[in-house]
C-alpha distance (Angstrom), angle and dihedral (degrees) to the residues before:
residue distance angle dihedral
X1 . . .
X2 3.93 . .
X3 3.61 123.0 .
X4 3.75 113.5 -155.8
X5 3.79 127.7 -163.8
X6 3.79 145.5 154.2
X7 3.90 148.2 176.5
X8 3.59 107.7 37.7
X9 3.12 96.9 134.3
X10 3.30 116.5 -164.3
X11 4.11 118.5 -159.4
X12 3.69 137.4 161.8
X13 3.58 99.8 -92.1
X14 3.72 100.9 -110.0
X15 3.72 91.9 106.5
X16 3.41 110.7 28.5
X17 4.45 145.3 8.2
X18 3.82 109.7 -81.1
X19 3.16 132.2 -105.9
X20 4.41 107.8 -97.1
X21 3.67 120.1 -110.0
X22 3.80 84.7 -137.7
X23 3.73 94.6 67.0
X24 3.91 85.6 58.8
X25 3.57 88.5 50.2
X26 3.61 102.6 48.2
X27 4.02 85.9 48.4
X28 3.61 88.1 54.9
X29 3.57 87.2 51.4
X30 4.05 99.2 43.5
X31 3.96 82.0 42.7
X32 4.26 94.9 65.1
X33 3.79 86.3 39.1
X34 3.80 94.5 50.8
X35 4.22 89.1 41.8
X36 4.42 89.4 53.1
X37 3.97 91.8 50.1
X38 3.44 96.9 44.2
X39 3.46 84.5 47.4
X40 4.14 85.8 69.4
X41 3.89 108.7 84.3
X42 3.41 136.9 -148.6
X43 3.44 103.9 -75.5
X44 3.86 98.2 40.0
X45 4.27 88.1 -89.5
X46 3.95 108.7 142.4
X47 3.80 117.7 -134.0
X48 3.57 126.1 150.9
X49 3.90 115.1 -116.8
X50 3.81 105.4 -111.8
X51 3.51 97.1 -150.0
X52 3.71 138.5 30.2
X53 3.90 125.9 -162.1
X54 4.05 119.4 -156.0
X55 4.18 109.6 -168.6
X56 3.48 114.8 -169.9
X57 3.80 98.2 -162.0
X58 3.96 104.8 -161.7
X59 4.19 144.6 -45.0
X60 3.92 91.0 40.7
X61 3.71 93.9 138.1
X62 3.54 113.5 16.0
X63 4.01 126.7 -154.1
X64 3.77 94.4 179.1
X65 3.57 93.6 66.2
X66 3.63 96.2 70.6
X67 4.32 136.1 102.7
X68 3.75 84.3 -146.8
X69 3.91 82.8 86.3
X70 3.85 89.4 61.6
X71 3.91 96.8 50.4
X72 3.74 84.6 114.3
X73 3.95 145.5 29.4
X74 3.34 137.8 -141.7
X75 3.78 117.8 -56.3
X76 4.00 89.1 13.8
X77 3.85 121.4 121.4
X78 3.64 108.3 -97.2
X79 3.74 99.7 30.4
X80 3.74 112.0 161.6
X81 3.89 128.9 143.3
X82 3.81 123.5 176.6
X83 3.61 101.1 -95.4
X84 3.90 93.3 59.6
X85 3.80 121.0 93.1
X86 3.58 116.0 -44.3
X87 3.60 95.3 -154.8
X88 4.51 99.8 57.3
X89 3.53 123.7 103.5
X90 3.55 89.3 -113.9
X91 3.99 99.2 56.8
X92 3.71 95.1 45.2
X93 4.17 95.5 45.8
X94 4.22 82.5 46.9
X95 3.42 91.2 56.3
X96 3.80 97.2 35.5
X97 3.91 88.5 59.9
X98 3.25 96.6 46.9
X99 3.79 100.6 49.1
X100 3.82 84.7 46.2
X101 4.34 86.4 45.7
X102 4.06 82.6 51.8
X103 3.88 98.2 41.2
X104 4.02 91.0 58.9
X105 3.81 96.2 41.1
X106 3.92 84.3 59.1
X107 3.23 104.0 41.0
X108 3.66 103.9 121.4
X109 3.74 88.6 44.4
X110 3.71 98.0 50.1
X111 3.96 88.4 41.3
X112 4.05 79.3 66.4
X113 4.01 93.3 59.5
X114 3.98 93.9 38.0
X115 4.34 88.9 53.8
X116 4.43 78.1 47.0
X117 4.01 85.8 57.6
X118 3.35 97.7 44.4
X119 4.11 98.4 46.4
X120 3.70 99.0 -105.1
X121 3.91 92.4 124.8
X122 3.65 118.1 30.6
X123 3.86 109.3 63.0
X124 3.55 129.0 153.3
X125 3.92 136.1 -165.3
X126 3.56 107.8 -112.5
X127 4.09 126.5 -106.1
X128 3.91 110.4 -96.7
X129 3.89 118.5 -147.8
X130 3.54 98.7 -87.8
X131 3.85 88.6 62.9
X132 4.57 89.5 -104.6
X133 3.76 119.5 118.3
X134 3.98 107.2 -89.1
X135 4.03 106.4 -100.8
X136 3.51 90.3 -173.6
X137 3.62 106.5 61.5
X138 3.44 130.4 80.7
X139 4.01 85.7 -161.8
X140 3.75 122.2 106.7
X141 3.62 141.1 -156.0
X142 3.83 119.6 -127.5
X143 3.61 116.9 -156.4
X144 3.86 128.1 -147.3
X145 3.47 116.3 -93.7
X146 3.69 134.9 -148.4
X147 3.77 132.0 178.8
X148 3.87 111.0 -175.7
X149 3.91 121.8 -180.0
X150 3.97 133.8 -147.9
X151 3.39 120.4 177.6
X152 4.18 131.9 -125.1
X153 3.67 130.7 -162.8
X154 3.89 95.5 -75.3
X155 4.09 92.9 55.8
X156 3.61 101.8 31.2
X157 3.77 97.5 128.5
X158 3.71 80.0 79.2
X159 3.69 89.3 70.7
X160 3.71 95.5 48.5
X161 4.26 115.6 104.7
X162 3.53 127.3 -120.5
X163 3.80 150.5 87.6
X164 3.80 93.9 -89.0
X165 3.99 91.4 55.7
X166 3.52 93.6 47.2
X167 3.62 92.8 51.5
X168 4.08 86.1 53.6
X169 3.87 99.8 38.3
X170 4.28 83.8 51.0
X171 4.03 80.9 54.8
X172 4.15 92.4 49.7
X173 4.14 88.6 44.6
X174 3.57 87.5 56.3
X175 4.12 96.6 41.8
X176 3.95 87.9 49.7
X177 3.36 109.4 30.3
X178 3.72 96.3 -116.8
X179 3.57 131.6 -171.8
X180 4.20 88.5 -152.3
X181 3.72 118.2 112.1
X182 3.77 111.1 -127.9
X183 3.96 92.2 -108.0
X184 3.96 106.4 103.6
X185 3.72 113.8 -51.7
X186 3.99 109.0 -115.4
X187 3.70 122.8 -94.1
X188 4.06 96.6 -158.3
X189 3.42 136.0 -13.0
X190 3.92 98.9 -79.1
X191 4.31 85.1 67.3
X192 4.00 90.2 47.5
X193 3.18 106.8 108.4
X194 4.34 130.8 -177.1
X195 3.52 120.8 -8.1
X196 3.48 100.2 7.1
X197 3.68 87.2 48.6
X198 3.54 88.1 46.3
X199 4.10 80.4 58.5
X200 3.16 91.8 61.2
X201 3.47 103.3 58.2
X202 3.58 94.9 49.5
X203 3.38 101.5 46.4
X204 4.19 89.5 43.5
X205 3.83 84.8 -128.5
X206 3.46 135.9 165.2
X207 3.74 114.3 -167.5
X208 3.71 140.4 164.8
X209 3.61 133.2 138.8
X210 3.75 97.2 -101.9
X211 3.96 110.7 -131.5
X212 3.94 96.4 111.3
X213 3.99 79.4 79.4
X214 3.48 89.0 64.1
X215 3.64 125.9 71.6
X216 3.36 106.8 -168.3
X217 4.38 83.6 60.4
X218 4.04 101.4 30.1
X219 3.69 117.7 53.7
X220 4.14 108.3 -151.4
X221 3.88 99.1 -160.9
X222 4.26 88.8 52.2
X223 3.58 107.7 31.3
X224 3.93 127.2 -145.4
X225 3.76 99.8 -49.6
X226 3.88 90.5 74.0
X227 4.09 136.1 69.6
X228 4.40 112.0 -101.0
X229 3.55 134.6 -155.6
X230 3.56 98.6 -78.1
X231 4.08 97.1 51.4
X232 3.86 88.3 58.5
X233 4.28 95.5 42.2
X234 4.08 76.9 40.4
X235 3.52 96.3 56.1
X236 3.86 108.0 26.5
X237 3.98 89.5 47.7
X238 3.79 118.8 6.9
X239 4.05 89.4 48.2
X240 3.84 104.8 24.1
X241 4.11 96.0 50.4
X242 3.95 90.2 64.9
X243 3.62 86.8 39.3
X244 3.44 100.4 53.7
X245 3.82 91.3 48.9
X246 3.54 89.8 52.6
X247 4.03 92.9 52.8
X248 3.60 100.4 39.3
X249 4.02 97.3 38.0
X250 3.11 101.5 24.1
X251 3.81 97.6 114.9
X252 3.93 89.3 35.4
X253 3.57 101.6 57.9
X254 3.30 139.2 63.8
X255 3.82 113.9 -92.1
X256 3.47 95.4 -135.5
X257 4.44 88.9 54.0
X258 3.99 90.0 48.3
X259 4.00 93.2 55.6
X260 3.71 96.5 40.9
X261 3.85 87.9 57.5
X262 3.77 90.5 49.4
X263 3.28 85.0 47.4
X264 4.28 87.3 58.2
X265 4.25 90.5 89.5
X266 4.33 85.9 64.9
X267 3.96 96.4 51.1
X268 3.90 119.2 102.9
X269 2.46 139.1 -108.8
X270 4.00 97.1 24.1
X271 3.99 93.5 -135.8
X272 3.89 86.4 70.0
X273 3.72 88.4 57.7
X274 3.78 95.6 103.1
X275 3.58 79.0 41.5
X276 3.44 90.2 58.5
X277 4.29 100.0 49.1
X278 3.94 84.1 47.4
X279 3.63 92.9 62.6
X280 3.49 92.5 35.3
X281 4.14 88.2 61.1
X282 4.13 94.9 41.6
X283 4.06 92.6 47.2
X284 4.03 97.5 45.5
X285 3.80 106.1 21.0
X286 4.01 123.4 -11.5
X287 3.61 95.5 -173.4
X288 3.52 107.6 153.0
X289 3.56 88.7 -143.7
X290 3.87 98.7 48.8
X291 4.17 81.3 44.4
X292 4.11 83.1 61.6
X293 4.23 96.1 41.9
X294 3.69 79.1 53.0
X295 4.06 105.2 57.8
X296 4.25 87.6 32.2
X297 3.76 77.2 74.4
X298 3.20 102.2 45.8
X299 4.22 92.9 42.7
X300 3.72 83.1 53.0
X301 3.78 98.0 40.9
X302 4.01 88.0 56.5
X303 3.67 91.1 41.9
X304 4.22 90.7 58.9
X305 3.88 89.9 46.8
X306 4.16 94.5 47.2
X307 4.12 84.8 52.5
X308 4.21 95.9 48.2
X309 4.11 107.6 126.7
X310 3.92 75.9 -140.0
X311 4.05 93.2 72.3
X312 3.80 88.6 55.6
X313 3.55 94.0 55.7
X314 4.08 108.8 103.8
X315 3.61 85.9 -140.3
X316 4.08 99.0 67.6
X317 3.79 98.9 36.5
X318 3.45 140.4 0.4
X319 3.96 118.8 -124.7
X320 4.20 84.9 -97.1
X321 3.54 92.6 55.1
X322 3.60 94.2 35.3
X323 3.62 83.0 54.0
X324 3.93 105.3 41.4
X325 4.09 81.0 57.9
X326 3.76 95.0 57.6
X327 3.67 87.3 48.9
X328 3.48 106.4 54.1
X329 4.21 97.7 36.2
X330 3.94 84.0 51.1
X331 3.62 84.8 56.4
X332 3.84 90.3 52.6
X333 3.77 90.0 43.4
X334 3.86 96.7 63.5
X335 3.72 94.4 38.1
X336 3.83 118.6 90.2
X337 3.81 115.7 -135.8
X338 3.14 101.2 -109.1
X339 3.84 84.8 61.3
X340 4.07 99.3 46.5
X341 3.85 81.1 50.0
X342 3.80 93.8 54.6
X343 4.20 90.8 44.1
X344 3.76 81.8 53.2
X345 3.81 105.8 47.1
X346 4.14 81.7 44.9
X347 3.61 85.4 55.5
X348 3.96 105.8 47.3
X349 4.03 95.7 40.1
X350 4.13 82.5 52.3
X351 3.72 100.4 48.9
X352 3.60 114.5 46.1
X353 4.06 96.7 -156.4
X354 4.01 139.2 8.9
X355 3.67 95.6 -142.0
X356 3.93 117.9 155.8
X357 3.56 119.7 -177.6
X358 3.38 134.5 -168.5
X359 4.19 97.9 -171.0
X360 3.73 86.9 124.9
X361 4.04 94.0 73.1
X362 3.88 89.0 58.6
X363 3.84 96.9 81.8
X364 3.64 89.4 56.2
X365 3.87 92.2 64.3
X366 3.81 108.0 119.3
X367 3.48 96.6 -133.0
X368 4.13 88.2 52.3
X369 3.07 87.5 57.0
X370 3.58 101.0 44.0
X371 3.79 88.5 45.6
X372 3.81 96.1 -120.4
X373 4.33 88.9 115.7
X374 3.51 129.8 38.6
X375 3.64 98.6 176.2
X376 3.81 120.2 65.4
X377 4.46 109.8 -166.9
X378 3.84 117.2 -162.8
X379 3.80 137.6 177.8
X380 3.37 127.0 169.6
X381 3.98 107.3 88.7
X382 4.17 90.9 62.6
X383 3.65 82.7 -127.4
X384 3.91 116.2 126.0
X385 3.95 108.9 -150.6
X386 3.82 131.4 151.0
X387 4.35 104.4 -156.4
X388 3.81 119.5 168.1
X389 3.92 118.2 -123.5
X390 3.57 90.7 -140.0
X391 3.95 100.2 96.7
X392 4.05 81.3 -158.4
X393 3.72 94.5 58.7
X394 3.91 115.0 92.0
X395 4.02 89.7 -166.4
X396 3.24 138.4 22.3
X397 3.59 118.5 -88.2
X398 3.99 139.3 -160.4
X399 3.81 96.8 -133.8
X400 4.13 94.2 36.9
X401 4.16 113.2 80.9
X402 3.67 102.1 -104.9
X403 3.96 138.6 -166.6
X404 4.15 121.2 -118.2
X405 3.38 133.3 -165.8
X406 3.85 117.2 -167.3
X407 3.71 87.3 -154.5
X408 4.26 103.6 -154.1
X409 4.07 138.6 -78.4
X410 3.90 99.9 -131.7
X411 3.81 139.0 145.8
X412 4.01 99.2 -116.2
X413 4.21 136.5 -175.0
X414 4.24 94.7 -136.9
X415 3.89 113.0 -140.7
X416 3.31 89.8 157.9
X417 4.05 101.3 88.4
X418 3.65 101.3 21.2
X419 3.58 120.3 126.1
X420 3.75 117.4 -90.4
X421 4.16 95.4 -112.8
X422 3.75 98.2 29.0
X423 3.45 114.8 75.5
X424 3.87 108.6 -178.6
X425 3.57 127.5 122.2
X426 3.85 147.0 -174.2
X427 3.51 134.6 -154.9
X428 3.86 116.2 -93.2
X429 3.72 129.0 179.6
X430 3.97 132.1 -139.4
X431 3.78 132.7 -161.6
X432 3.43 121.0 -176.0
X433 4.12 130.7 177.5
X434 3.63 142.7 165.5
X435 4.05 121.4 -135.7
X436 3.80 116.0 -151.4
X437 3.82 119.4 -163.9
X438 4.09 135.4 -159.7
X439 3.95 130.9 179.9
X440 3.65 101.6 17.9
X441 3.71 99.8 -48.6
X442 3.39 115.8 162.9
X443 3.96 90.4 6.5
X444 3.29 101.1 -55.7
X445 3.69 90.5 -54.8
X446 4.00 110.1 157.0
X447 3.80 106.0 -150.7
X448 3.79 133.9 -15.6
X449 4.12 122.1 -147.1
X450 3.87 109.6 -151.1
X451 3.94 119.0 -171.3
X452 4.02 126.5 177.2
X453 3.91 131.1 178.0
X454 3.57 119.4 174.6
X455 3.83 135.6 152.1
């Protein structure tokens, strides 16, 4: 049995809510129960599966989602963002500290995967002669386990070569029980190399975490061991706006209004994010003159990012894109918040999800083509979906090669199903995974989609 997930991502919580320990526990949970039924085989025969196979397929810890990065400005000592060299002293202790920042945060969490590895919670009763689990036995069966890692656009450091990364991937091995080596963790599955290659084969799997379909997140012309658009809008705006506001008004503001709008990077879907600060302002302080401090940062926020050297290079955005993202953060410039809020509310009661999905780039897999796979596994977009490559399909079928997306576990502010004039929210939390079977496990079932969101 494989287990396949992505996009937990894990950070130190100066950007964003934490992942809950209880979605690690309720995996561990749905992880034994998936291990005894695909321990039934075709033909109703009991055996316990001998061996069970947990990919983690990209943005399970996540680096770039971290303040640390905006310790310092321009010009000051120790100025380092994540598009800068990969390879200086200054990039590799950043995201060193970080990863070490994020490793401690989650330690309870991660302790849940590590006691996975190391058999503490899959164990099965053992077969008895007439091919039944054993009722009278208190004995039980512990399966191998291995954890493999491959990175996505929010952990690629982890990719990166060198002495210092192998020195910090040895440190995230140990923290999550990994099955890795310490040599750069693989990007997709043409760098995955022995037993999870070996994986691959058998299950006829083609896996990867998705975001080299995405140009704003995978940058063609330098490949996954350097920063994309989206990690310097992600940093510069997304992470530096709630920043800022916590730095500057702090000590102004009420402290229940400055973590709500750090909170803004967790809401979905993302249009509702000036949704989001609105409410934020009106339920903890609705000042009108805190509401002004408030988009004065912003305004100034997107004024730093449209002047970045970095924008201008070729290599980050072409003059349309470049161009489209003047446009639209001039928009949000002139606009008072109050307005921006009213564009978004318009927008999330009109569109009933923000779902992007990029199912259609699984047929062009090489070994889809070349019939070697017949199941293509995604992250990336946070949006779980099961499509069938075969155009002529109408659903997706067992026997037909089919498209997954392991959709995301994450600790979320839902503005998706709330009522039209009542705003309010609460946190909920999602874990998704994808089962894969092999030799009549679970009956001869093919793959199993598993999706859980509870408050």
């Amino acid at each position: 049995m494989l287990v396949v997930a992505s996009d937990i991502h894990l950070t130190d919580e100066t950007v964003s809510v934490l992942v809950s320990e209880k979605t690690f526990s309720l995996f561990a949970s749905r992880l034994r129960e998936l291990a005894y039924q695909a321990s039934w085989r075709a033909g109703g025969r009991y055996e316990p599966v001998r061996q069970v196979d947990i990919l983690l397929l990209g943005d399970i810890l996540d680096p770039l989602q971290s303040s640390a990065w905006l310790d310092q400005y321009p010009g000051q000592a120790g100025y380092v963002r994540p598009w800068h060299d990969p390879q200086s002293e200054l990039f590799t202790q950043k995201v060193t500290e970080i990863t070490r920042a994020i490793l401690k945060k989650n330690e309870q969490a991660l302790g849940v995967l590590k006691k996975i590895a190391q058999g503490d919670a899959v164990y099965l009763p053992p077969a008895a002669p007439q091919g039944k689990p054993d009722p009278y036995t208190r004995e039980r069966f512990r399966p191998q386990v291995n954890i493999y890692y491959m990175v996505g656009n929010h952990d690629w450091f982890y990719h990166l070569p060198g002495l210092a990364y192998d020195t910090l991937r040895a440190e995230i091995i140990n923290a999550l029980g990994l099955s890795n080596s310490a040599q750069p963790f693989p990007y997709g599955p043409e760098s995955a190399v022995d037993d999870l290659a070996e994986a691959f084969g058998r299950y006829r799997l083609v896996a990867r975490h998705g975001d080299r379909y995405d140009p704003m997140s995978y940058n063609r012309s330098l490949g996954r061991a350097a920063a994309a658009l989206s990690d310097i809008y992600s940093s510069e705006v997304l992470y530096r706006f709630p920043f800022e506001v916590r730095r500057q008004l702090g000590e102004e503001l009420p402290p229940n209004l400055v973590r709500g709008i750090q909170r803004m990077i967790n809401v979905r879907p993302l249009t509702a994010t000036p949704l989001w600060v609105f409410d934020q302002i009106h339920r903890h302080g609705s000042d009108s003159t805190e509401i002004k401090k408030v988009k004065k940062i912003w305004d100034a926020v997107v004024e730093d990012y449209l002047n970045l050297d970095i924008l201008r290079n070729k290599q980050f955005a072409s003059p349309y894109t470049l161009n489209t993202l003047k446009m639209a953060f001039r928009i949000s410039r002139k606009a008072s918040l109050p307005a921006m809020a009213k564009v978004s509310r318009m927008v999330r009661n009109h569109l009933e999800q923000e779902h992007i999905s990029i199912a259609r780039f699984a047929a062009r897999e090489p070994n889809i083509q070349s019939g070697l796979a017949d199941i293509v596994i995604y992250g990336h977009t946070h949006s779980h979906e099961v499509v069938p490559i075969d155009k002529r399909a109408r659903i997706a079928s067992q026997t037909g090669p089919v498209y997954i997306n392991t959709g995301s576990w994450a600790t979320i502010f839902d503005y998706y199903h709330q009522p039209k004039i009542e705003q309010k929210t609460r946190p909920t939390y999602l874990l998704t995974c994808v089962a894969l079977y092999q030799d009549g496990e679970r009956q001869g079932r093919r793959y199993e989609n598993w999706w859980a969101n509870f408050v």
